[in-house]
Residue, then its C-alpha position, 0 to 999 in steps of 0.5 A: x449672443x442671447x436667442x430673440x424671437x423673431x415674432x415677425x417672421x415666426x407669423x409669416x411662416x405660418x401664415x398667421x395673422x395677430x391676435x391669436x390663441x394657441x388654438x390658432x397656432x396649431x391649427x396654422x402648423x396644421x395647416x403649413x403642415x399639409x403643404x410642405x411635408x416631405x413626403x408631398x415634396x416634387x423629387x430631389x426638393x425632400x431636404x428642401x422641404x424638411x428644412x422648411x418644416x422644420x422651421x414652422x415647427x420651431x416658430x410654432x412651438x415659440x408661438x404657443x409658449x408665447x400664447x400660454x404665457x400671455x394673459x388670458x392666453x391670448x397675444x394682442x395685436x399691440x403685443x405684437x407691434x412691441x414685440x417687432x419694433x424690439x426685435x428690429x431695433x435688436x437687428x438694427x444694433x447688431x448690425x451696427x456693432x458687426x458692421x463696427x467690428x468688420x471696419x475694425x478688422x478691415x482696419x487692423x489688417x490694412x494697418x498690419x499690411x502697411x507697417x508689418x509687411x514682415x509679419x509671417x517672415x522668420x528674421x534674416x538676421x539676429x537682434x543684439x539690441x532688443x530696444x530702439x527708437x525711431x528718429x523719425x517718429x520719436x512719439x511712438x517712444x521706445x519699442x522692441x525690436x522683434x527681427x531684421x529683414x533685408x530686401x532686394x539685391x545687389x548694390x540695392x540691398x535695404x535693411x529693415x526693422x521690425x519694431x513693437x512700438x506702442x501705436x502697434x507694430x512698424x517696420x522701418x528702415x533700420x537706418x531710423x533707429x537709435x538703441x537704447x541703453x537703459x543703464x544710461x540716462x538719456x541726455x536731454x540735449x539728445x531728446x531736444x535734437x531728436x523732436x526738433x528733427x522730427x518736427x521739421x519733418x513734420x512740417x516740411x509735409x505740412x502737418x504742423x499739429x503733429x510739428x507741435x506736439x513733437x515739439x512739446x516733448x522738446x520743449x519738455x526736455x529743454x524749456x529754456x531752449x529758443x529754438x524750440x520756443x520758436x519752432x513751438x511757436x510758428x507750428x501752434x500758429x501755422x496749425x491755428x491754434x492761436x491760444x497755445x500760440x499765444x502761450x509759447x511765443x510768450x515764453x519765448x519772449x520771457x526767455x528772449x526779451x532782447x531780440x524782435x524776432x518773439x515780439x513780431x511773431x506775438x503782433x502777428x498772433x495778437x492781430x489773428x486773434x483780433x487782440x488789436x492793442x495787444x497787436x501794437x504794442x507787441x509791434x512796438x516793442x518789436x520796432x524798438x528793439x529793431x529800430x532799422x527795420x522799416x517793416x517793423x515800424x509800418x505794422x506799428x503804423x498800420x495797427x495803430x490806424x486800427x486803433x484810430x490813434x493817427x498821431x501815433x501811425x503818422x509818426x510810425x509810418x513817416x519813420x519807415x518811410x525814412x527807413x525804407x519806403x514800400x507801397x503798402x506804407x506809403x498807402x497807409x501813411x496817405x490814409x492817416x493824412x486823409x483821416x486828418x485832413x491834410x489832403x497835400x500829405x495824402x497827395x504826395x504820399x500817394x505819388x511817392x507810391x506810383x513812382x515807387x512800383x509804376x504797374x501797381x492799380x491800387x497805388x494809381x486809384x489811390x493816387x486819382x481819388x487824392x488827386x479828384x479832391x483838388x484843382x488838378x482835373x487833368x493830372x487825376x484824369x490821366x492817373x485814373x486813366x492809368x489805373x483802368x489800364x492796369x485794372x479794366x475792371x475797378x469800376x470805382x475808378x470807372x465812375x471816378x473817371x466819368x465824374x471828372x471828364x464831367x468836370x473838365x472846364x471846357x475850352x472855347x476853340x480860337x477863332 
């Protein structure tokens, strides 16, 4: 590392103030001199103040090269300013770069403890087989294996290996590895059934980006695969991307074309994607393939009442209602009749939802709003009181029912 003087602290040992000359730095060496000489120093503080004096000397030898160096031999207050912003700055980056380097040592040592604990052991047993691959982390490909060690005792004896893979080195179970043989080619049935494991892993612990990128070496080795495509799928889904989920549920589709599974999982990405046409029509196809899945048909239903095409959700959302009625389709079969105006097609859906699931509030609200629009004061009073017994806190429905206690004929009582 390059010496930098340190004109800051040099003036502060000698107690000297900018501008200066090479007159006024003699005369402060002189000067600190008289003060910290060794032969002035109390007993047992003379190393102290050898030290100390030595230093002065030192700063003010660089103080007068600075001086005879300057023009006209004299250093400004400005120069002096520079020269302390250039040295702070200089101090503040090799911090920053020691800071850096302790952090990646810090690191490099805590990862060493994590996955070589075996590091300064002599191996317990000989390698026969010097390449492996792990089954459980495929990614980190073919490494080599440096020893095999075994812990604990006896009927609880583990084997383990410790293994140089290219992310660096890892001791895993000894159970994990597959050894290679390179004078043979490496089938690519094995390969796909090795990422699809790791895959799952992956998932089953919730990090599907890794899931995915497992699943591209699979999808690699085996591009016509569908389970792959599937798994590529619902991981690129999951992780959120939805472009690269776009992609390979389309070449699931491309490769699949007969079954409704890929078309489901495309209107589901096309609908995160706010793509809406594309949406239906993927559902569409989806429900074509399917014809008896009622849920099928509903999302065409529900898609195309985005689209605001209620001839199209009508006729969508009564085939799933003949298929297998829900709640959530017969809801938004009793919005398309609202949106067209058939207020007896939006009663009966919504009363077919009630007596579908009776503790639903949104399916009772529903239904006393559909209700509030005709004669039937008294059956909307009753559903809407229904509604805030299941929901205390719709104050829509609230209003709703003040509003048509309000327009309750009332009854003079006999005489």
């Amino acid at each position: 590392m390059p010496q930098v003087l340190d004109i800051e602290q040099a003036l502060l040992l000698l107690e000297l103030e900018p501008p200066f000359e090479k007159r006024d730095v003699q005369l402060a060496r002189r000067k600190q001199a008289k003060v910290w000489h060794p032969d002035l120093a109390p007993p047992g503080k003379q190393i102290e103040h050898e030290r100390h004096l030595k230093a002065i000397n030192e700063a003010a030898d660089q103080l007068e090269n600075l001086a005879e160096g300057s023009r006209g031999g004299r250093v400004s207050r400005n120069a002096v300013k520079v020269s302390v912003a250039a040295t702070r700055a200089y101090r503040a980056e090799a911090g920053r770069r020691a800071y850096e380097e302790d952090q990646a040592r810090r690191a490099h040592d805590a990862d060493r403890a994590k996955n070589d604990p075996f590091g300064s052991r002599v191996p317990d047993h000989s390698v026969v087989h010097r390449y492996a691959r792990c089954l459980s982390y495929p990614e980190w490909g073919v490494g080599e294996v440096a020893g095999i060690y075994f812990t604990g005792g006896g009927d609880d004896i583990q084997q383990w290996a410790r293994v140089r893979f290219q992310p660096g080195v890892r001791t895993v179970p000894a159970g994990s590895l597959q050894f290679v043989d390179f004078s043979k080619p490496d089938p690519g049935h094995e390969r796909v059934q090795r990422f699809m494991t790791a895959a799952q892993h992956a998932m089953v612990e919730g990090d599907y980006k890794l899931a995915a990128r497992r699943l591209i070496y699979a999808r690699d080795a085996e591009p016509t695969n569908i389970s792959v495509l599937r798994l590529l799928t619902l991981a690129f889904w999951q992780a959120g991307d939805l472009l690269a989920a776009g992609r390979a549920v389309r070449d699931w589709i491309r490769h699949d074309p007969t079954r409704p599974a890929a078309q489901r999982y495309a209107a589901r990405i096309y609908e995160d994607m706010r793509a809406i046409d594309l949406a239906a029509e993927a559902a569409l196809r989806s429900a074509q393939l399917g014809p008896s899945d009622a849920g099928a048909w509903e999302r065409v239903g529900r898609l195309r009442l985005a689209l605001m095409d209620r001839e199209g959700a009508l006729d969508a959302l009564e085939t799933a209602r003949r298929l297998g009625p829900t709640v959530e389709g017969l809801l938004d079969l009793a919005l398309a009749h609202h949106l067209g105006g058939d207020l007896g097609g939006e009663v009966t859906a919504t009363e077919q939802a009630t007596l579908l699931d009776g503790d639903r509030p949104d399916a009772w609200s529903r239904y006393a709003h559909a209700l509030a629009r005709t004669d039937r004061v008294s059956d909307a009073i009753a559903a809407a009181e229904r509604a805030l017994r299941l929901a205390p806190e719709d104050e829509e429905v609230a209003v709703l029912l003040e509003r048509l206690h309000a327009a309750q004929p009332r009854v003079l009582p006999a005489a």
